[in-house]
C-alpha positions in Angstrom: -28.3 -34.4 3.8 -28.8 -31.2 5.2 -32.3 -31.6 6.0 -32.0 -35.0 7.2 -29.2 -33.1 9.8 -31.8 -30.2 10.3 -34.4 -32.3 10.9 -32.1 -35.2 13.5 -30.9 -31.8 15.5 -34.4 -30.4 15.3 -36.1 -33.9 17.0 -33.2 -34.4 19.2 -34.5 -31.1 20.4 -38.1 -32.5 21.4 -37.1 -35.1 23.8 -38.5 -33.9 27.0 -41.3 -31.5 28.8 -42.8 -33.7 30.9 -42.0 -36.5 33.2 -44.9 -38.1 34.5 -44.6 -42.2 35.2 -48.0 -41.9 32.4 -49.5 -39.6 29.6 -51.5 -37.2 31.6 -50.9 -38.3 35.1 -49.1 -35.5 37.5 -46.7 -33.0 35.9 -43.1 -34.3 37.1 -40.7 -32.1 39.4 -38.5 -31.4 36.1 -41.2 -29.9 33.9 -41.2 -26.5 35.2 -37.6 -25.8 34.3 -38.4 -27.6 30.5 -41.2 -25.1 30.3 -39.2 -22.2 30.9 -35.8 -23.2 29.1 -34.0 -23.3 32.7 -32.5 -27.0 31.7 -29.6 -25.9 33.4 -31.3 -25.6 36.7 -33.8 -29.2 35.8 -30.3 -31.1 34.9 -28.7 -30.3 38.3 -32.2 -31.3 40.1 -32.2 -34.5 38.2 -28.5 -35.1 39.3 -29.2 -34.0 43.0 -32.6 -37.2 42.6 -30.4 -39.8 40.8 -27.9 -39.8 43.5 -30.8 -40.3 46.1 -32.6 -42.8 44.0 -30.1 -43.9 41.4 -32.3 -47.0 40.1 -35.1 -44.6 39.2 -34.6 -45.1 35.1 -36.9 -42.4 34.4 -35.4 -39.9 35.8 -32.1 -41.3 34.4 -34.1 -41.2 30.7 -34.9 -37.4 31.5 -31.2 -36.7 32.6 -30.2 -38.4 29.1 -32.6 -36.3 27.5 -32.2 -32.8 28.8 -28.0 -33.5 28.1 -28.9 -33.9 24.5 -31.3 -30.5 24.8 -28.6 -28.4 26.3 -26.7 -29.7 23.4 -28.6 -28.2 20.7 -29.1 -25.3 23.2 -25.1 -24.8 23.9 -24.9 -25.2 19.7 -27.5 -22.3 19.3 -26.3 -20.2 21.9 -22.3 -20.6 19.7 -24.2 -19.6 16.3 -26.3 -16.7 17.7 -23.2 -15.4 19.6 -21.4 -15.1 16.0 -24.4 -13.8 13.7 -25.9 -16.7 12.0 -28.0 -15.3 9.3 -31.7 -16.6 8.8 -30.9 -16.1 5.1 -27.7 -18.3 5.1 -27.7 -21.8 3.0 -29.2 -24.6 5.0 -26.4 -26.9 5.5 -26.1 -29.3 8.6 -25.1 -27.6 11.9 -25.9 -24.2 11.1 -29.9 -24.6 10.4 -31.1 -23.6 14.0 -33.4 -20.8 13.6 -31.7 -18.7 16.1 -32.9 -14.9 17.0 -31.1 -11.9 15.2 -27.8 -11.0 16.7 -27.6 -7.4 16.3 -23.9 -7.3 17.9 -22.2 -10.7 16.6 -18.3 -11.3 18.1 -16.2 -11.8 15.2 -16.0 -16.0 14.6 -12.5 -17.5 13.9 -12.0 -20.8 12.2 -10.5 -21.9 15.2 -13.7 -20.8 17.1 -16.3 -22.8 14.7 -14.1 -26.2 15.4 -14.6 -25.5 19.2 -18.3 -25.2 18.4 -17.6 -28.4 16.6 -15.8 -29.6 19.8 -18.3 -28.6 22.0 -20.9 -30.6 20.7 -19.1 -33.8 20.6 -18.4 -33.5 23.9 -22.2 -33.0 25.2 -23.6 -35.7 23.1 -20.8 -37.9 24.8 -22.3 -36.6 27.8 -25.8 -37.8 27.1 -24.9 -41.2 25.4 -23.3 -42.4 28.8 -26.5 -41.5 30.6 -28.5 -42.9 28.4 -26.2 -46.2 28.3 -27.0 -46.5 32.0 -31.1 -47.5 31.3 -31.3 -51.3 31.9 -35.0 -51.6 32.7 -37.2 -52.6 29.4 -40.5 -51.1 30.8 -39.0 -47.6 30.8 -41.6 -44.8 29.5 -40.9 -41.1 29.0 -44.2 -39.1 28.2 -43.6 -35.7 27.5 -45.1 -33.0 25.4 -42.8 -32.1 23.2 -44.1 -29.1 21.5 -43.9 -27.0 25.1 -40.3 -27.4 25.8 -38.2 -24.0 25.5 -34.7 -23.1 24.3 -32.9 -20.5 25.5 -31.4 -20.2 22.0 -29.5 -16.6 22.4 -27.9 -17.2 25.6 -29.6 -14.1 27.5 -30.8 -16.4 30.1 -34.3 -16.1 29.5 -36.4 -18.8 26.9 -39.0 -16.5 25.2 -42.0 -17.0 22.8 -39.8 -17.1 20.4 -37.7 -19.9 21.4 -40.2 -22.2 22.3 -39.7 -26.3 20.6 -42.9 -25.9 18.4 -41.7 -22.8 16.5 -38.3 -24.0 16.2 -39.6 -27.5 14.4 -42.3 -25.8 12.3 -40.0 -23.2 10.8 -37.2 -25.8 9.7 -38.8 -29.2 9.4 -42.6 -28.9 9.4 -43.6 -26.0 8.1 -46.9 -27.2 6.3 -48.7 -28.2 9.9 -51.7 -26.9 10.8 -52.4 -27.9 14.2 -54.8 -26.9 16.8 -53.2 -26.2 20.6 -54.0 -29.4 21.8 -51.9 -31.1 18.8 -49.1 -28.5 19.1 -48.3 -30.2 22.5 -47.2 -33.4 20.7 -47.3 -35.5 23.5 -45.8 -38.8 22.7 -44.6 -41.8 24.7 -41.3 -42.8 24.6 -40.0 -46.0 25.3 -37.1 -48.3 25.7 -36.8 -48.8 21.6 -36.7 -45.1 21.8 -33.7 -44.6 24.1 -31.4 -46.9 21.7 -33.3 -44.5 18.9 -31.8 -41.2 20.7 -28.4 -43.2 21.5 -27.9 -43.7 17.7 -28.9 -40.2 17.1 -25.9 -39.0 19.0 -23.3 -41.0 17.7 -24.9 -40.6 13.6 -24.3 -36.6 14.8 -20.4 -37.1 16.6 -19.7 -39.1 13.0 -20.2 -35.9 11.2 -18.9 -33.8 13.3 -15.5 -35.9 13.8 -15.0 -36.2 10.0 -15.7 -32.5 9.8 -12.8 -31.9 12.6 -10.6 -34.9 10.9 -9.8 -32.5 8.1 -8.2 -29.2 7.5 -10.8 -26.7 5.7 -9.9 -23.4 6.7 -9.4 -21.7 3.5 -13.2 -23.0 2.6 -14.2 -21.3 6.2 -12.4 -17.7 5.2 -14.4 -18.1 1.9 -17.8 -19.3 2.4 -17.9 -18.0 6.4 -18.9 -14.4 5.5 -22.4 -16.1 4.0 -23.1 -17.5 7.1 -21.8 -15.5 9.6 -22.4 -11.4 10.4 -19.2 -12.3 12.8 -17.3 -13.0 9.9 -14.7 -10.8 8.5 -15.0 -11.3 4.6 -12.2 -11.3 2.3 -13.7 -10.4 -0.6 -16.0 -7.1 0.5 -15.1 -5.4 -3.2 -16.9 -8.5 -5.1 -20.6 -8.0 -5.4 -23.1 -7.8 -8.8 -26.3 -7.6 -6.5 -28.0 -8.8 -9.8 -30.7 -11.0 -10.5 -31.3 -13.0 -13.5 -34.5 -15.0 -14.4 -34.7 -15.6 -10.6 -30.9 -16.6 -10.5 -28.8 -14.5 -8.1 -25.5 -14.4 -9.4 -23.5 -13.8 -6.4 -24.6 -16.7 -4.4 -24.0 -19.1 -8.0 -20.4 -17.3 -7.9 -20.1 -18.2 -4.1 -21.2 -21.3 -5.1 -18.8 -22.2 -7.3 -15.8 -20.8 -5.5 -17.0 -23.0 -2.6 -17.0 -26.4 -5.2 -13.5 -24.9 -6.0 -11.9 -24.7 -2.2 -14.0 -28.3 -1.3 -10.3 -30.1 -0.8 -9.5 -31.0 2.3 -6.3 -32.6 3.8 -6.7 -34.9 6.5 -4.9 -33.6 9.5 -6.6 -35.8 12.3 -7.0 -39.0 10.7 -8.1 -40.2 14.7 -10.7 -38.8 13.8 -12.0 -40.5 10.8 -11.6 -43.6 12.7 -13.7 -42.3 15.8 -16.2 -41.1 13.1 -16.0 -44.8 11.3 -17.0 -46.6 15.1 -20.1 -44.0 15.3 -21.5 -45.1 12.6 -21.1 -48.9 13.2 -22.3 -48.0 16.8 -25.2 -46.0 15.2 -26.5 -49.3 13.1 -25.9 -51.5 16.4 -28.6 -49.2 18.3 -30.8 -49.0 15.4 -31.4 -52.7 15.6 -31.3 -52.6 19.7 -34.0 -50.0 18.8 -36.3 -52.3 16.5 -35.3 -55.7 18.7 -37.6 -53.3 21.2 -39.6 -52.2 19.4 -41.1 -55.0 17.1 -41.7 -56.7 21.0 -44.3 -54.2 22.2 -47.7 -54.7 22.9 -49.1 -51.4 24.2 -49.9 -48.3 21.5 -49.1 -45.4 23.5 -48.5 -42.3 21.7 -45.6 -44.0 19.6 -42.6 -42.5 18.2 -41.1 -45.8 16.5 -44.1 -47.4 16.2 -44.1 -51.3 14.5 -46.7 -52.2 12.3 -49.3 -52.9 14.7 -49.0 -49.7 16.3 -49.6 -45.9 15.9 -47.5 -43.1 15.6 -48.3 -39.1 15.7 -46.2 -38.8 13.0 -47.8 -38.6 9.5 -45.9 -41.7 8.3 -47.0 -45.3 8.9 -45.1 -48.4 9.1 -46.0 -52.0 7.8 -44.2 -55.2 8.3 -42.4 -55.4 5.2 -40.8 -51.4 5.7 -39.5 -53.4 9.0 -37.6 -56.0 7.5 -36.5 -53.7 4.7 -35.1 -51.7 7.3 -33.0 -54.2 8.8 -32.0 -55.3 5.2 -30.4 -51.8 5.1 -29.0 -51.8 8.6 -27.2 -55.4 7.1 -26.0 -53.9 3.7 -25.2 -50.9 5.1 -22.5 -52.2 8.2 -21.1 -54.6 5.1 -20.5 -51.5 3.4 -18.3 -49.5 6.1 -16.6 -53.0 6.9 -15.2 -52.7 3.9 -17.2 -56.8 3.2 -19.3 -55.1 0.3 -17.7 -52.7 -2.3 -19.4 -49.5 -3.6 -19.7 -48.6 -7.4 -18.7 -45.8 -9.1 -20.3 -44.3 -12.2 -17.0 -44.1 -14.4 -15.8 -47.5 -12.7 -15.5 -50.3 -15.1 -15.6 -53.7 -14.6 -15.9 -55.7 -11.0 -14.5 -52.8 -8.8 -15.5 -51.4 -6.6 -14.6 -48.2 -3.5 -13.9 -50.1 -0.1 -15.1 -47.8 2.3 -13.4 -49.1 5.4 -10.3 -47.4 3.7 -11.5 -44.3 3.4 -11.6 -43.9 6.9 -8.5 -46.0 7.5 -6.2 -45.1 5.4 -7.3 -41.1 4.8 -6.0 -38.7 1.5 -6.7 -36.0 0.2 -10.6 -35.1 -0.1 -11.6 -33.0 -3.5 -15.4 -33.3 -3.9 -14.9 -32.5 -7.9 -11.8 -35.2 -7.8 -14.7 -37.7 -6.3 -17.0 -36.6 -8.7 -14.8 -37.2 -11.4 -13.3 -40.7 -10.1 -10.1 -40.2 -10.0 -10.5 -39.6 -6.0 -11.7 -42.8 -5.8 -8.8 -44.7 -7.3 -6.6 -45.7 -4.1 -9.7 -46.8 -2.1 -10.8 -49.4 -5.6 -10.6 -53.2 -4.8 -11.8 -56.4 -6.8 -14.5 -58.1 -4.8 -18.7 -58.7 -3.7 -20.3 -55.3 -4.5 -23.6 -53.6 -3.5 -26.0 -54.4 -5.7 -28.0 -51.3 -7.0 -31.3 -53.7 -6.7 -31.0 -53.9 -3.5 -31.5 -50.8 -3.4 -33.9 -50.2 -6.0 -36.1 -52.9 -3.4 -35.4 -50.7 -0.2 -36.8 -47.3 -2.7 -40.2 -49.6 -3.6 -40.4 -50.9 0.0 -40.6 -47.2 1.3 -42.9 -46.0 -1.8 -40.1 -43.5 -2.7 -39.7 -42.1 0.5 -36.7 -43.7 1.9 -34.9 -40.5 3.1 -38.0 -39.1 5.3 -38.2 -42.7 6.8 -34.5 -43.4 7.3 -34.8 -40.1 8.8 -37.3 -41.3 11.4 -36.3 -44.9 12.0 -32.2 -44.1 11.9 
């Protein structure tokens, strides 16, 4: 999960540098504040054109995307101000290669919610002007790997905070590619905005069920590994050995932080928010393959179909398609609560309905989960998944479900 996070917040990142109404045509009037991390400066230009020419979709598709930038930026700019360390687990939210913060503020736990907050509220932002494209024959060429991020807040983007380096340090870091390649200059299309509108609400579920529940004992504890801002409560505990490769402080961190995952649910809104993203994620994945299945052209693809090309290093054939969609179906009968999910220590015909772990909120214990007896209140009789089904989605990806659902979301 945390990669697949890294790795949605790291391409959310990419999607815009250029503007042009073709790949390679005239560089638009927005690309020299993407090339220099001013987004502030390019959103408020794309505002001032939009109210001139308000049925110009591609500028509206650049507004969308450079709202979803300056929300990785404004969620960059929150972890550098409090000392993320480069060291720190990977875990979703706070993988951002951001510079070294040689003076972090102190971070509270009612600080990292607002970070939380923050970045609900800009993805909101995005999705409504991203809603707003109507016309099908929309296309946004931009070049992704030039786009810079002013990541420290200092007002300046530098080398250092350029797209390219960002994605090659967290999610690609085997590529070897020449200049030209390093530009990633891809086409994006109508499928594409649906593609970037599910993006935003897959990321607002997460954060919502994050916010939905009260974890501030597991923030004291675990914030300190994370944080330089963070004021740790246990400074007198420390080995500093290593064993056979093991380090035994971070297993003993590890441990403690199994022991504080249980959460109440204090904003059980939120859970139901978080439920509605995720059905509103599935409806734009199959708005985004309605699209995309329908094109023609092969123009630098992001979601390519099976007849066209994509500059990623995956391919796509028909029967990945329709296996998609299969999950798309199974998985909206499984947060409608239609389909049941099993548990290992489960016996007999049921099943967890998931709908009600949403509606009707408790307690959260991962080792409680683990165990089963979390499960219990949420069990029902009735239709279950059927593990082949899934076993037939793993074959239909060759084992690589994740890095695909990753890309097709």
């Amino acid at each position: 999960m945390s990669r697949t996070i890294a790795t949605v917040s790291l391409v959310l990142l990419a999607v815009l540098s250029a503007d042009a109404p073709a790949l390679g045509a005239e560089r638009p009037l927005v690309d020299e504040y993407l090339v220099t991390g001013r987004l502030a400066e390019g959103h408020a230009r794309l505002v001032a054109h939009l109210k001139q020419h308000p049925e110009d979709a591609q500028a509206r598709y650049s507004q969308g995307v450079v709202e979803i930038l300056q929300a990785v930026e404004h969620l960059g700019q929150s972890l550098y101000t409090h000392g993320l360390r480069s060291q720190s687990p990977r875990l979703p939210f706070v993988r951002l290669p951001v510079p070294h913060n040689p003076n972090p503020k102190p971070i509270t736990y009612e600080a990292f919610r607002g970070i939380f907050q923050q970045l609900i509220d800009d993805l909101s932002q995005a999705e409504k002007t991203l809603a707003k494209i109507e016309a099908d024959n929309v296309k946004l060429p931009i070049r992704v790997g030039l786009v810079r991020l002013d990541l420290n807040g200092d007002g300046k983007a530098s080398d250092e905070e350029t797209f390219w380096r960002v994605f090659t340090a967290v999610a690609w870091r085997a590529a070897k590619l020449d200049q030209e390649q390093q530009e990633f200059r891809i086409g994006f299309d109508k499928a594409d905005v649906h593609w970037m509108i599910g993006y935003t609400h897959l990321l607002r579920a997460l954060a919502e069920i994050y916010l939905a529940h009260d974890s501030q004992q597991f923030f004291q504890a675990t914030a300190p590994v994370f944080f330089a801002g963070a004021e740790s409560q246990y400074a007198q505990l420390g080995t500093g050995q290593d064993v056979e490769g093991f380090q035994i402080d971070a297993i003993a961190d590890l441990v403690l932080a199994i022991h504080l995952f249980h959460f109440e649910p204090v904003e059980p809104e939120r859970l139901r928010r978080a439920h509605g993203h995720l059905l509103s994620m599935i409806g734009q994945s199959r708005k985004c393959w309605e699209h995309a299945v329908r094109e023609t052209d092969d123009d630098r693809e992001w979601i390519p179909n099976a007849q066209q090309t994509s500059l990623t290093p995956l391919v796509v054939n028909e029967q990945q398609v329709q296996s998609w969609r299969r999950f798309l179906d199974e998985s909206e009968a499984i947060l409608k609560g239609e389909k049941l999910v099993p548990h290992w220590r489960i016996r007999g015909p049921q099943g967890i309905n998931v709908r009600k772990v949403f509606y009707e909120p408790r307690t959260m214990d991962l080792v409680m989960w683990v165990h089963g007896v979390g499960t219990l209140p949420y069990l029902e009789n009735g239709p279950r998944t059927d593990p082949q089904t899934w076993q037939q989605l793993s074959a239909a990806f060759q084992g690589r479900f994740l890095a695909f659902a990753v890309w097709f979301q």
